[in-house]
TORVEX-630495 format. One record per residue: residue in one letter; x, y, z of N, C-alpha, C, O in turn. Coordinates in steps of 0.2 Angstrom, whole numbers, plus 5000, padded with zeros to 4 digits. Example, Ala and Ser with C-alpha at 12.3 -4.5 7.8 and 13.67 -1.06 7.14 Angstrom:
A506649725039506249785039506649845039507149835042;S506449895035506849955036506450005039506750065040;
// end
This chain:
X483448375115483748335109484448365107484548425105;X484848315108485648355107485648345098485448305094;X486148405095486348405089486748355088487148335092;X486448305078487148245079487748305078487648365076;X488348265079488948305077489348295070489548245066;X489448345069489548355061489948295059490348275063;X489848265053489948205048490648235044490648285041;X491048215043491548235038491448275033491748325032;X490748245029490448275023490148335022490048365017;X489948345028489348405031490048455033489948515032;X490448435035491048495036491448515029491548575027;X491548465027491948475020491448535015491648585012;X490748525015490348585014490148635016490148685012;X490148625023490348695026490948735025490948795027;X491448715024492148735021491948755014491948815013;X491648705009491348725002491348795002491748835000;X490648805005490148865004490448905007489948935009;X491248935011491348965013491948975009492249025012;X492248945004492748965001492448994994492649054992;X491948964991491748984988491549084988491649134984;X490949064996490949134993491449194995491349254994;X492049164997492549214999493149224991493449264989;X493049174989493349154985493149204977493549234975;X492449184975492449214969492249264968492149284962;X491949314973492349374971493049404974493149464972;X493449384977494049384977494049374968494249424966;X494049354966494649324959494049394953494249414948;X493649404955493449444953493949514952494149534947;X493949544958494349604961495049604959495349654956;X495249544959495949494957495949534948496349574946;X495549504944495549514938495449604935495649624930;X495149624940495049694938495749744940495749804938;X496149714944496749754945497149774937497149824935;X497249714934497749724928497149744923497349724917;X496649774923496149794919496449874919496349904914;X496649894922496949964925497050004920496950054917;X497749924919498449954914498249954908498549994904;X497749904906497549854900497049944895497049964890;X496749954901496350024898496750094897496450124893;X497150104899497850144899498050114892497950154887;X498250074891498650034886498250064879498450104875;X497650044879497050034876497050114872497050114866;X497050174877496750234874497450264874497450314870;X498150234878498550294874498750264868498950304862;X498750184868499050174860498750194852498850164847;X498150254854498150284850498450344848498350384843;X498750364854499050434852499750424847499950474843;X500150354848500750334847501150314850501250324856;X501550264846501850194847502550234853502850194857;X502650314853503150344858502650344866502950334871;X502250354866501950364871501550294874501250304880;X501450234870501250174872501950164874501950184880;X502550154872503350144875503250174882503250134887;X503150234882503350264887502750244895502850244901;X502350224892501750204896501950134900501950124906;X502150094894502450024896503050024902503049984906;X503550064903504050074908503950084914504150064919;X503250164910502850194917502650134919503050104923;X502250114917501750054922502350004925502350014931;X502649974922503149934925503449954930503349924935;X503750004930504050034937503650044941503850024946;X502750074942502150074944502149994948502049984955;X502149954943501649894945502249854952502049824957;X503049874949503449854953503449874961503349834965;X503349944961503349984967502749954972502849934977;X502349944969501449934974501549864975501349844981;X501849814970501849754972502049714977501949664979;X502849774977503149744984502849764990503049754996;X502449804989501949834998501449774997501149755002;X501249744992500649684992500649665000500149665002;X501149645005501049635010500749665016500749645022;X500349745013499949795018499149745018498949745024;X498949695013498449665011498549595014498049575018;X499249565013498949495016499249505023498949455026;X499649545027499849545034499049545037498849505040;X498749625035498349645038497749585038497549565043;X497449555031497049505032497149465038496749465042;X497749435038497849395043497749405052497349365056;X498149465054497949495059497249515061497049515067;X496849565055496149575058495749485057495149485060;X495849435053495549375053495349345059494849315061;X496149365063496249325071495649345075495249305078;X495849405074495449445081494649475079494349515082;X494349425073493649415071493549335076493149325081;X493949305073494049225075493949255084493649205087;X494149295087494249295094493449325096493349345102;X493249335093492649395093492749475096492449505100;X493149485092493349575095493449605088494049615085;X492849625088492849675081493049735082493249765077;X493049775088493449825088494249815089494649855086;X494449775092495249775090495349745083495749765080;X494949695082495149685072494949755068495349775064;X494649795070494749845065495249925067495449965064;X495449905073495649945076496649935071496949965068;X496649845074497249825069497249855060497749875058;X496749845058496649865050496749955050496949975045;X496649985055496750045054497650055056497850105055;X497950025057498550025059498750005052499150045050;X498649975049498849945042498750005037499150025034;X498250025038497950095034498650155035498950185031;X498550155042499150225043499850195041500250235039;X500050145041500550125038500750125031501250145029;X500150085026499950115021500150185018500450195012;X499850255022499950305020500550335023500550395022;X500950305025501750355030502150305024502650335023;X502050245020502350195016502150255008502550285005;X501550255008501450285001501850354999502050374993;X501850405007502250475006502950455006503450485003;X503050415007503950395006504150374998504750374995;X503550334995503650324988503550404983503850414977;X503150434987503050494982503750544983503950594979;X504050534990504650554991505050554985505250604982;X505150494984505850434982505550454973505950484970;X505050444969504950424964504950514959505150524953;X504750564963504450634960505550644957505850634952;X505650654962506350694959506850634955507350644951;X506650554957506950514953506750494948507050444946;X506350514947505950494938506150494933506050444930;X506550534931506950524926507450474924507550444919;X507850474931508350434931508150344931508450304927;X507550334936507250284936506950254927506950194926;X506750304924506550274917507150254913507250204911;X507650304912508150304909508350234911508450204906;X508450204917508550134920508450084919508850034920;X507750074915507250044914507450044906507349994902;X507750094903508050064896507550104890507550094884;X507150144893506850184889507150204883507750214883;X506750224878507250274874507050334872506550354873;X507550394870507350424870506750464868506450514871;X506550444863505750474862505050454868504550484870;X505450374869504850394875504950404882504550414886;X505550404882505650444889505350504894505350514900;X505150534889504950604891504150574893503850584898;X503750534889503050514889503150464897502850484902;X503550434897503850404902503650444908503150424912;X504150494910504250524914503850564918503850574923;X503350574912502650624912502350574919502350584925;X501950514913501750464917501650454924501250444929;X502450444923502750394933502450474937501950474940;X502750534936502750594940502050594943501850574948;X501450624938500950594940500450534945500050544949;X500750484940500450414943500750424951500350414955;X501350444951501650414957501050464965501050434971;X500950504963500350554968499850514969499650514975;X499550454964499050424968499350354971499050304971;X499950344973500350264975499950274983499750224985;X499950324986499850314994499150304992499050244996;X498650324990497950274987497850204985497350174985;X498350184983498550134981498850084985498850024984;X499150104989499250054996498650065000498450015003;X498350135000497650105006497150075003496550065006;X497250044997496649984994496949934995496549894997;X497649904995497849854998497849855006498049795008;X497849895008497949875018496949895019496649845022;X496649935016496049915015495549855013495149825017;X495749845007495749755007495949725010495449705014;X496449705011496549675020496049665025495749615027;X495949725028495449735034494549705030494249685035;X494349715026493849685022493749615020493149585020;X494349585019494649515019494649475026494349425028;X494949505030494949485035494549475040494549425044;X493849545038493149545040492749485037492149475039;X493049435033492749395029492249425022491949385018;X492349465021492149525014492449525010492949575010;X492349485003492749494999492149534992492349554986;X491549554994491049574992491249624989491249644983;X491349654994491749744993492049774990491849824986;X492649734990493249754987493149734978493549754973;X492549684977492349654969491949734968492049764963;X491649774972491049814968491549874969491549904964;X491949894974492549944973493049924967493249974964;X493249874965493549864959493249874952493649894947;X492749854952492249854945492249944945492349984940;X491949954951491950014952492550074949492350124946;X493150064951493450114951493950084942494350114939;X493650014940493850014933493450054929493750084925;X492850064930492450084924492550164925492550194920;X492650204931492950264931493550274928493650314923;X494150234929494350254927494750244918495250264915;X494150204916493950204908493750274905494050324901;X493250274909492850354908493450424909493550464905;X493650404916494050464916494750474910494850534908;X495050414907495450414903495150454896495450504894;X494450414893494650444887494350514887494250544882;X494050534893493650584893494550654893494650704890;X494950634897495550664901496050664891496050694886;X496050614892496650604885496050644879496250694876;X495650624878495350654870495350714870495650754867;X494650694875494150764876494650824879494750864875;X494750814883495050884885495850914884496150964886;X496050844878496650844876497250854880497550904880;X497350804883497850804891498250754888498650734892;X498250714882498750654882498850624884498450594887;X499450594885499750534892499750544901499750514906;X499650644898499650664907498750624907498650574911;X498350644905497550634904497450584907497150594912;X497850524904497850464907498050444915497650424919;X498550454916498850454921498450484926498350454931;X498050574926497650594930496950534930496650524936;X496850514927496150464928496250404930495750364930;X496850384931497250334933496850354942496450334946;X497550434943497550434951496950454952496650404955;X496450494950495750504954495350444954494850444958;X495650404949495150344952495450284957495150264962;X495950284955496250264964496150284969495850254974;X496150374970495850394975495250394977495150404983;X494750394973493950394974493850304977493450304982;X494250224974494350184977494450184985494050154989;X494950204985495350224993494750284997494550265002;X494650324995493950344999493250305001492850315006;X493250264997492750214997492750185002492250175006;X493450145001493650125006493750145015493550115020;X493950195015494050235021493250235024493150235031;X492750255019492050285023491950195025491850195031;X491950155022491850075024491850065030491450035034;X492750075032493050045038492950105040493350095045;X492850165042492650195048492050195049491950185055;X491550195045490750185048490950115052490850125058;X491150065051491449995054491550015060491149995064;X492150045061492650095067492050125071491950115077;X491650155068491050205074490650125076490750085081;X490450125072490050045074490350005081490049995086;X490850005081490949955087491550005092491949985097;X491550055089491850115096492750075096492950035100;X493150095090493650085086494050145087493650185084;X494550165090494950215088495250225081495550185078;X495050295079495250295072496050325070496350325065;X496250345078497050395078497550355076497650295077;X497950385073498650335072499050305079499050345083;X499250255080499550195086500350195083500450145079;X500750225085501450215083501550145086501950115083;X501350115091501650035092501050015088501349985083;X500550005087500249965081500349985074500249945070;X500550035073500650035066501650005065501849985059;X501950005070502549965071502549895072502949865070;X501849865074501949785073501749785067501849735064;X501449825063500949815057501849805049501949775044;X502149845054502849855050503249795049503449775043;X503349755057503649705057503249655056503449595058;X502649655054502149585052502449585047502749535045;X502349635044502549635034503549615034503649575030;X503849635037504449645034504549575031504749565025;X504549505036504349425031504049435025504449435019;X503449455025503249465019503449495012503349485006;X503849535016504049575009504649545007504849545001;X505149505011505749475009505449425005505849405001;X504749385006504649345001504649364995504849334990;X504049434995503849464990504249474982504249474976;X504949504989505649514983505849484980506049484974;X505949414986506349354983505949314975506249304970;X505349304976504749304970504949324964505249304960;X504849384965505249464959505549444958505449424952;X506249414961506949414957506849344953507149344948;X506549284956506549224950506249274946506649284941;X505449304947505449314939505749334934505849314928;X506149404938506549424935507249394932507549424928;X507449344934507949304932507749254926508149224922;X506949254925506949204920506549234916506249204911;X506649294916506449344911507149364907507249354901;X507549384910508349374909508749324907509249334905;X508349264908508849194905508349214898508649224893;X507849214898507549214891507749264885507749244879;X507749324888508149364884508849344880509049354874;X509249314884509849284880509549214876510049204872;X509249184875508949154872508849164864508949124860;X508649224863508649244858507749294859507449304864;X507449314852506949344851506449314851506049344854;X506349264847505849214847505749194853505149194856;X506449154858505949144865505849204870505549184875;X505949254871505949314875505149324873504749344878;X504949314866504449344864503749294868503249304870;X504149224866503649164870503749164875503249144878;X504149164878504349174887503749234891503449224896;X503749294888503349354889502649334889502349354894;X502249294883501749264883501549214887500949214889;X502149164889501849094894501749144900501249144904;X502149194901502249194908501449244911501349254917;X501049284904500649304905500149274907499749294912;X500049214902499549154905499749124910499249094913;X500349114914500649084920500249134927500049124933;X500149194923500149254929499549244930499349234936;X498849244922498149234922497849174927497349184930;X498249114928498049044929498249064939497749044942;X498649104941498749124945498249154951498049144957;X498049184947497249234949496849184951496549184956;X496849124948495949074950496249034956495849014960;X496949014957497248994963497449034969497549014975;X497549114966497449144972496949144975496849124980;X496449174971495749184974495649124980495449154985;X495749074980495449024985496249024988496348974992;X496749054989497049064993496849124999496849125005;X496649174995496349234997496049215003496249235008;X495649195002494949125006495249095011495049095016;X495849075009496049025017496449065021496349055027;X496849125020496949175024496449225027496649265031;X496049215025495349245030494849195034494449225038;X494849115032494549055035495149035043495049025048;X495749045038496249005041496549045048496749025054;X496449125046496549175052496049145058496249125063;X495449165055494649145061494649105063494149095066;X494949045063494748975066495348985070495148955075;X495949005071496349035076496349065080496449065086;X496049105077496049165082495349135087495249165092;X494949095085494249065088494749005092494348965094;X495448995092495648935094495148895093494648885097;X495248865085494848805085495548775082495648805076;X495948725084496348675080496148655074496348665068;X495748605075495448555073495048575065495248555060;X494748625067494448665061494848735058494448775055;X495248745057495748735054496348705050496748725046;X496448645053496648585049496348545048496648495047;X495648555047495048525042495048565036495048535031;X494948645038495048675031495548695026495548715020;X496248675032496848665027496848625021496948635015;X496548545025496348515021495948495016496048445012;X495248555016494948545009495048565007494948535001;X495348655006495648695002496248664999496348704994;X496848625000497048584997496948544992497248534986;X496248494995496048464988495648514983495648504977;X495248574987495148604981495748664976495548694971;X496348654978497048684974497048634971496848634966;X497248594973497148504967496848494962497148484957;X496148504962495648504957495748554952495748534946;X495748614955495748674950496348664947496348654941;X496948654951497648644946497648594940497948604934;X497248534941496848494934496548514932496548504926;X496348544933495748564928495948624924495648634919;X496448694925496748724922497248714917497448744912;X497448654919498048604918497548574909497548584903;X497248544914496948494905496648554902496648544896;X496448624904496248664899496748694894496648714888;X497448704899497948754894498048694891498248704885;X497948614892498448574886497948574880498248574875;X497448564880496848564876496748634872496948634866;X496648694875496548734870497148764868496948814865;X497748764869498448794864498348794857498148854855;X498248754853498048764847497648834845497848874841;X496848814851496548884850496748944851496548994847;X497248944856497449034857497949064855498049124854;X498449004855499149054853499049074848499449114848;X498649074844498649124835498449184839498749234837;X498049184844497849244845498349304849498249374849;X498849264851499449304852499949314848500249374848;X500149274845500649284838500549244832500349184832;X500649284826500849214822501349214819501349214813;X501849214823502549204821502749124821502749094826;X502849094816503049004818503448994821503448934824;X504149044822504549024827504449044833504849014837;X503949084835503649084842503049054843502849064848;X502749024839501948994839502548894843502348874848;X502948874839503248824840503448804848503248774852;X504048864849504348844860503548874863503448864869;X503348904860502548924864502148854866502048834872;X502048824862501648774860501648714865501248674868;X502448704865502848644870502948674875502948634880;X503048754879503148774884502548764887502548734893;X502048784884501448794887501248724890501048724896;X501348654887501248584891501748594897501548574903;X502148624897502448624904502248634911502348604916;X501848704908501548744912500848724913500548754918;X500548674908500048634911500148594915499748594919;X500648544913500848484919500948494926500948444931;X501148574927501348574933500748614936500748644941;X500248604934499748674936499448644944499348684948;X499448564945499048544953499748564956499648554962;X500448594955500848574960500648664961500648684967;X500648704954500548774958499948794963499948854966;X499248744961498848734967499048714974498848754979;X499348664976499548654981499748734984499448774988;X500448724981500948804982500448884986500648924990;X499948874982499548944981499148924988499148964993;X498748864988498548854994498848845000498548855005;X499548825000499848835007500248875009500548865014;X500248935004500449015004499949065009500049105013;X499249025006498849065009498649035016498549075021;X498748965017498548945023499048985029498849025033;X499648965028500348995033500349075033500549115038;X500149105027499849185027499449195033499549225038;X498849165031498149175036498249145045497949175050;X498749095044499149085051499749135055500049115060;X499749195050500449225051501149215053501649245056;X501149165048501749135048502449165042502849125040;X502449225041502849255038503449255039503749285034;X503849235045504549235044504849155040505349145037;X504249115042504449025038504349045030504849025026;X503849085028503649115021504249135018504449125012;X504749175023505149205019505849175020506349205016;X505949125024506549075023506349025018506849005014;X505849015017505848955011505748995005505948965000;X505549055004505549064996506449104999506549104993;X506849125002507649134999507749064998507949054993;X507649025002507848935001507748934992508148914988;X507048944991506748914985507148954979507148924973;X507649024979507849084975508449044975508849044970;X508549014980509449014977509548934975510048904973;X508848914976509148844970508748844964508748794961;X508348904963508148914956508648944950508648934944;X509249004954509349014953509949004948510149044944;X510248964951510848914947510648874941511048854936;X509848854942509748804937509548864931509848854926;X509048914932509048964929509548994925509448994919;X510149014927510649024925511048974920511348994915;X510948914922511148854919511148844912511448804908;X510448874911510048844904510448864899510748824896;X510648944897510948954891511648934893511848914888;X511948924897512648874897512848824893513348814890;X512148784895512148714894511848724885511848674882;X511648764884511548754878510448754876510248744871;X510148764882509548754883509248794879509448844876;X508648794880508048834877507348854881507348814886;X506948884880506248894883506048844887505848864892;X506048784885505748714888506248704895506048704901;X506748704893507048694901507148754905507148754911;X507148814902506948854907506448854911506548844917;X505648854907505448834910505248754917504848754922;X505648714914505548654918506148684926506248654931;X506548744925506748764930506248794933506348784939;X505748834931505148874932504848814935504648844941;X504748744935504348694938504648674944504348674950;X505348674943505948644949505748694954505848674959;X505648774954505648824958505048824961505048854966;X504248794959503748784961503548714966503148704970;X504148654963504248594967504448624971504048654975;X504948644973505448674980505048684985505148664991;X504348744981504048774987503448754988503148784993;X503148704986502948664987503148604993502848594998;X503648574991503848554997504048585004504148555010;X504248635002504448665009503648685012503648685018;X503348705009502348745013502348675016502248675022;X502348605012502148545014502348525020501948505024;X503148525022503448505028503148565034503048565040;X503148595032502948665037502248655039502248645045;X501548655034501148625037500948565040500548565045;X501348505036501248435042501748445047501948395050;X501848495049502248495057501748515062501748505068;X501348545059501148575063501048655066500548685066;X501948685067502048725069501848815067502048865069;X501248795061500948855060500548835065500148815060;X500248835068499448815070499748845078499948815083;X499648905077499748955085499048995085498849045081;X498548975091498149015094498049065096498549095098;X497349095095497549175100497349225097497349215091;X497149265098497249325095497549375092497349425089;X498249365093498849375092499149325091498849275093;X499749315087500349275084500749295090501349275090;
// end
């Protein structure tokens, strides 16, 4: 008796149930990162308002450094996705060890660069003096656990790309609640202050990052994986990322540009600009997560050369960035009344908040789109198209960016320049994917 053959409907579900579960605990994991800072925050502001200062710069310079290695995470998903899709678990994990050793020869060059320039780096960032010093403390310590902090992201990776987003949710939960524990036990109890903080920052990154290591090497024994470092593979793992990270920066720099058109703005919209773009960042998180998912769906059906099923799944997870985009969308326009009190009640930032935020809701199905066909051409390894279209995308945001106080503008059209830089890359993922020309077989790119 032959199988009938799958129905559109019956596929469209089996894509469901598979973005799903890769999906939400990804967005789980996703939200526990900025839980980190948020607890740090939490226990030094009660020591005082110089040492929350200096906390704020520390992390900021923190969260800049790791952000631009994010590409140890999605190179490597990609690459060990392939070679799951090809059936060869020993070279997909053999690949994710190369992304690990990369990782950790990337993280000794940050703790190179960061221990003897900390001072000057804070000072940079506009500290002042009183918290400079809290500052400095901070970054010096924190920066000891950054190479732990890259092997949770190239970790991740090989975990994601094993199709396991499980993991990486109970190692996150996991090294949040240590690292609560280790805070206020470090800051109170044993009166360490902002350093206190800082050590139960790194010990819990590294108890993470161990976690992970014993994962992917029991993996590694399991299927008879080389554990030694591969200077030619930990060398393509280098030029997989370098696309990616020129996107990474190019990204940065909008933000940073329309962080900067806001500040001349005045105070009121800097202060509402800081707000929208938190909740921009929040809404971000439930759109990556199912991007996360198509970078690990999208790698395996390649690397299995399946054409067909993979631009079957590009196309569900499209409508599913669609749906979610509405539906985050009707939720920020509906409850604003409800929240913003909860972040200020200043009436001249309760007001451009109020109207920015309809902005940022109207456009939410386009940054669905966007998010999912980031991760599709991610998970297809397609990172040098990724990072010609977001320089494409930086240099015509950024004239309009600039434009706004010229012209005379406010919040609102900054933002709507903020839509104009999401339209761009939206259409450019769109031309790139209806071409075709990500959709290369194989085990390798």
């Amino acid at each position: 008796m032959t199988q009938a053959p799958a129905t559109p409907r019956r596929t469209d579900r089996r894509h469901d149930r598979e973005i799903i579960a890769l999906a939400l605990p990804a967005f789980g994991s996703l939200v526990a990162e900025p839980l980190f800072v948020m607890v740090d925050s939490a226990v030094i502001g009660h020591l005082g308002t110089p040492q929350l200062a200096g906390l704020g710069v520390a992390a900021a310079l923190l969260t800049t450094a790791v952000s631009v290695f994010v590409f140890l995470a999605y190179a490597t998903t990609a690459a060990v996705a392939r070679r799951v899709g090809a059936g060869d678990l020993p070279a997909a994990i053999r690949q994710g060890m190369d992304g690990i050793w990369l990782a950790l020869l990337l993280g000794a060059a940050v703790i190179a660069t960061v221990l003897p320039t900390a001072p000057w780096l804070v000072e940079a960032f506009g500290a002042s003096g009183t918290a400079a010093p809290y500052a400095t403390t901070y970054l010096r310590i924190s920066a000891l656990g950054i190479p732990a902090m890259l092997v949770v992201l190239a970790a991740t990776g090989v975990l994601r790309g094993l199709q396991d987003t499980r993991t990486p949710l109970h190692v996150a939960i996991g090294g949040f609640s240590a690292n609560a524990a280790l805070n206020v036990a470090l800051v109170y109890g044993a009166g360490l202050g902002i350093a206190g903080s800082a050590w139960g920052t790194v010990i819990a990154q590294c108890g993470m990052a161990a976690v992970y290591l014993v994962v992917v090497i029991r993996g590694a024994r399991r299927h008879g994986a080389s554990l030694r470092p591969d200077a030619a593979g930990i060398r393509a793992s280098a030029q997989a990322g370098v696309p990616l990270l020129v996107r990474t920066l190019s990204l940065r720099a909008v933000l940073m540009i329309a962080t900067a058109v806001a500040a001349r703005l005045g105070d009121a919209e800097v202060a509402a600009h800081q707000i929208v773009l938190t909740l921009w960042s929040l809404l971000a998180f439930a759109l990556d997560a199912i991007a996360i998912a198509g970078q690990a769906i999208i790698g395996r059906y390649l690397g299995a050369e399946d054409r067909d099923g993979a631009r079957a799944a590009c196309r569900r997870m499209v409508q599913w960035g669609i749906a979610s985009g509405l539906v985050l969308g009707v939720l920020v326009a509906l409850a604003r009344p409800l929240f913003i009190p909860l972040f200020t009640s200043d009436p001249a930032v309760q007001g451009p908040l109020m109207s920015t935020l309809l902005v940022v809701a109207v456009t939410q199905p386009v940054s669905g789109i966007v998010f999912i066909l980031d991760g599709v051409l991610m998970g297809a390894g397609d990172g040098p198209y990724l990072a010609r279209a977001m320089v494409v995308t930086l240099a015509l945001f950024a004239p309009a960016a600039l434009a706004v106080p010229v012209l005379g503008g406010g919040l609102i059209p900054l933002w709507w320049a903020m839509a104009l830089m999401m339209t761009v890359r939206m259409l450019t993922l769109w031309l790139r994917t209806r071409s075709g020309r990500w959709i290369v077989t194989g085990a390798s790119r």
